[in-house]
N, C-alpha and C positions, 0 to 999 in steps of 0.2 A: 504493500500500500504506500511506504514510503515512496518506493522509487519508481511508483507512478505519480505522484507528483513532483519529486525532480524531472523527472520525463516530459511533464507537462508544461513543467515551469522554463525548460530548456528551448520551449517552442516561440516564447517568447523573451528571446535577448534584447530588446529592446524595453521591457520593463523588468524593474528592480522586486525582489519578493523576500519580504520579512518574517523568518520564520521562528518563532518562538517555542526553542529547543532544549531540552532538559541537560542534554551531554555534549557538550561543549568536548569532552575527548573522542568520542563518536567522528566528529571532522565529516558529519554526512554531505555536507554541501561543497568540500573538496572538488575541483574540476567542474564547479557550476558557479560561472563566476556574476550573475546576477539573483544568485540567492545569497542572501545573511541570517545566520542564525545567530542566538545567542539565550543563554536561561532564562533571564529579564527582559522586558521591550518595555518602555514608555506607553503603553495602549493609546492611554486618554492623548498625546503630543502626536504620535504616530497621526490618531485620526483624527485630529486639527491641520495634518500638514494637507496645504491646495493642491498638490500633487497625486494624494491618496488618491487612486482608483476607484477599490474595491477593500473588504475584508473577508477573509475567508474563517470563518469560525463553524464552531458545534453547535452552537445558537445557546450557549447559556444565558439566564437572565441580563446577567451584568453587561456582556456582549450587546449584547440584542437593544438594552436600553441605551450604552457607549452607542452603539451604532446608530443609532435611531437619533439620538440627541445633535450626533454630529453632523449627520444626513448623508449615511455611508452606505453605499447598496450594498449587498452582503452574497457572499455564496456559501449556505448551509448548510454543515454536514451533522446532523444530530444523530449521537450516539444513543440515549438514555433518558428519561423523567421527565420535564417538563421540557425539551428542546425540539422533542417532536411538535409540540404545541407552539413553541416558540417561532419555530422555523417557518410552519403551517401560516402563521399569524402575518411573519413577513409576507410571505407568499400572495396573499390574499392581499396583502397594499400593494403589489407589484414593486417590491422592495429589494427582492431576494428573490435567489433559485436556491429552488433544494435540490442536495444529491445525498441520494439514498447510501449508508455508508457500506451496504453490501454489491454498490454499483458502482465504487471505485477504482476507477483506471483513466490509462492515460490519455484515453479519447473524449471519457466525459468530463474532465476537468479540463481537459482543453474546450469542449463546446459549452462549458457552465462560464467559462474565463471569454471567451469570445464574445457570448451573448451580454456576459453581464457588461462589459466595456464597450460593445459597439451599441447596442441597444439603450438610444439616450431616455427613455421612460424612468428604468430604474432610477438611475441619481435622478430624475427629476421629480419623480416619486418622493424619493428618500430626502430630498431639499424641502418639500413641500412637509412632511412629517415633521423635521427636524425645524421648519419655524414656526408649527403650530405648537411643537413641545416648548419651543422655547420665547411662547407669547402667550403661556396660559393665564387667564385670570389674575392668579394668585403662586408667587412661589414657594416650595416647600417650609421655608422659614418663616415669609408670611402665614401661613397654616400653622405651624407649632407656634407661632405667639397669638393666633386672634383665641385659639381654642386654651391656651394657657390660661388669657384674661378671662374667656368668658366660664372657665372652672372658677377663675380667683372671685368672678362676681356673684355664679351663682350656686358655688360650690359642689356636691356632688350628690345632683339631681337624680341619676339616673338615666339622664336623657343622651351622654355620650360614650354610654356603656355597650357593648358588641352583646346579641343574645349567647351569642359562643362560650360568653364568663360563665352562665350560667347551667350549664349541658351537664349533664351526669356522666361520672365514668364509665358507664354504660353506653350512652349515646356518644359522646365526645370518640370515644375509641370506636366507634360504628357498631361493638360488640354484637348487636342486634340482628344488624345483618350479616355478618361472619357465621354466626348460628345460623342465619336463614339456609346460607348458601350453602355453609357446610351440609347442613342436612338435606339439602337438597342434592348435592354431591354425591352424598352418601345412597340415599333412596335410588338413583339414576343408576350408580353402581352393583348397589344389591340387586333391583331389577334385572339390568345386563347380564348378574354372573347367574342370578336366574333362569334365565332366557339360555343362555350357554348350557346350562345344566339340563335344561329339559330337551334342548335340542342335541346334544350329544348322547344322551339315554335314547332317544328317538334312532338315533344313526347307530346307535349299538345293539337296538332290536330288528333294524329294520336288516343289520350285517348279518347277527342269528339267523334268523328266519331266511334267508338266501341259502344261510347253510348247514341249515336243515334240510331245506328242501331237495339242494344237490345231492 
């Protein structure tokens, strides 16, 4: 998987690729002289620089929102948890291409790298997100102080409490439905080995009886 995207990344010598790499004695970018790696990368300076293309990420939160803030089209490879959703999300603003990480090689990251660079929608997408993120109403800091004062004013009503505080260890953990399903699991199972059972008795009478008759 690596070294289909050094492969890929080979196809374009004319851009630079910033690859943020665990092992620095590895030397995997050796012989590919428009890739850099290194353990650290600057994320948040990298994707303010006016040159950035593109980011290639797994689509984690933090990604997703860097990306977004900046107005960075993205190419997604979600491995796990919530990146399939993450990815999904870009997808649907025409932000980002997804590639599936069981569909990597060196032809799809070259036609994911193509499209996302030639096809001006994406960044223009991605600009449009990135100044509505960064014209909302209210900033985050204005939020933690209107909601501080109006705790300080009208102390603790009730009224900015989540119902979530209130869940039973019961509910909170789903336990409820884990029971449901398990047992439902279960029932499906016993059925099936049922059904196994009676049909195998059936093929072991019906073998007898052939050889008896012979």
């Amino acid at each position: 998987m690596k070294q289909a995207f050094l492969d890929a990344f080979a196809e374009f010598p004319e851009i630079n690729f910033l690859w943020k790499y665990e092992k620095d004695e590895d030397k995997i970018a050796d012989g590919y002289p428009n890739v850099f790696t290194g353990k650290w990368l600057p994320q948040n300076d990298i994707l303010d620089h006016p040159k950035l293309l593109a980011f290639i990420s797994h689509g984690g939160m933090n990604s997703v929102m860097e990306g977004s803030t900046k107005g960075i089209p993205m190419i997604c490879i979600p491995v796990m948890g919530d990146q399939i959703r993450n990815s999904l999300l870009l997808v649907t603003k025409e932000t980002a291409i997804k590639v599936e990480k069981t569909e990597i090689t060196k032809e799809n990251i070259v036609a994911a790298i193509k499209e996302i660079i030639s096809n001006k929608k994406y960044g223009k997408n991605a600009k449009l997100i990135s100044k509505m993120v960064n014209a909302k109403p209210f900033t985050s800091a204005e939020r933690v102080v209107k909601y501080a004062e109006f705790a300080a004013q009208f102390g603790d009503t009730g009224t900015i409490q989540t119902q979530g505080r209130y869940q039973s260890f019961w509910v909170l953990y789903s336990l409820d439905v884990l029971i449901f399903l398990f047992t439902v699991i279960t029932i499906v199972f016993v059925l099936l080995g049922w059904c196994i059972k009676k049909l195998l008795n059936l093929l072991k009478r019906k073998v007898s009886l052939e050889k008896k008759n012979k």
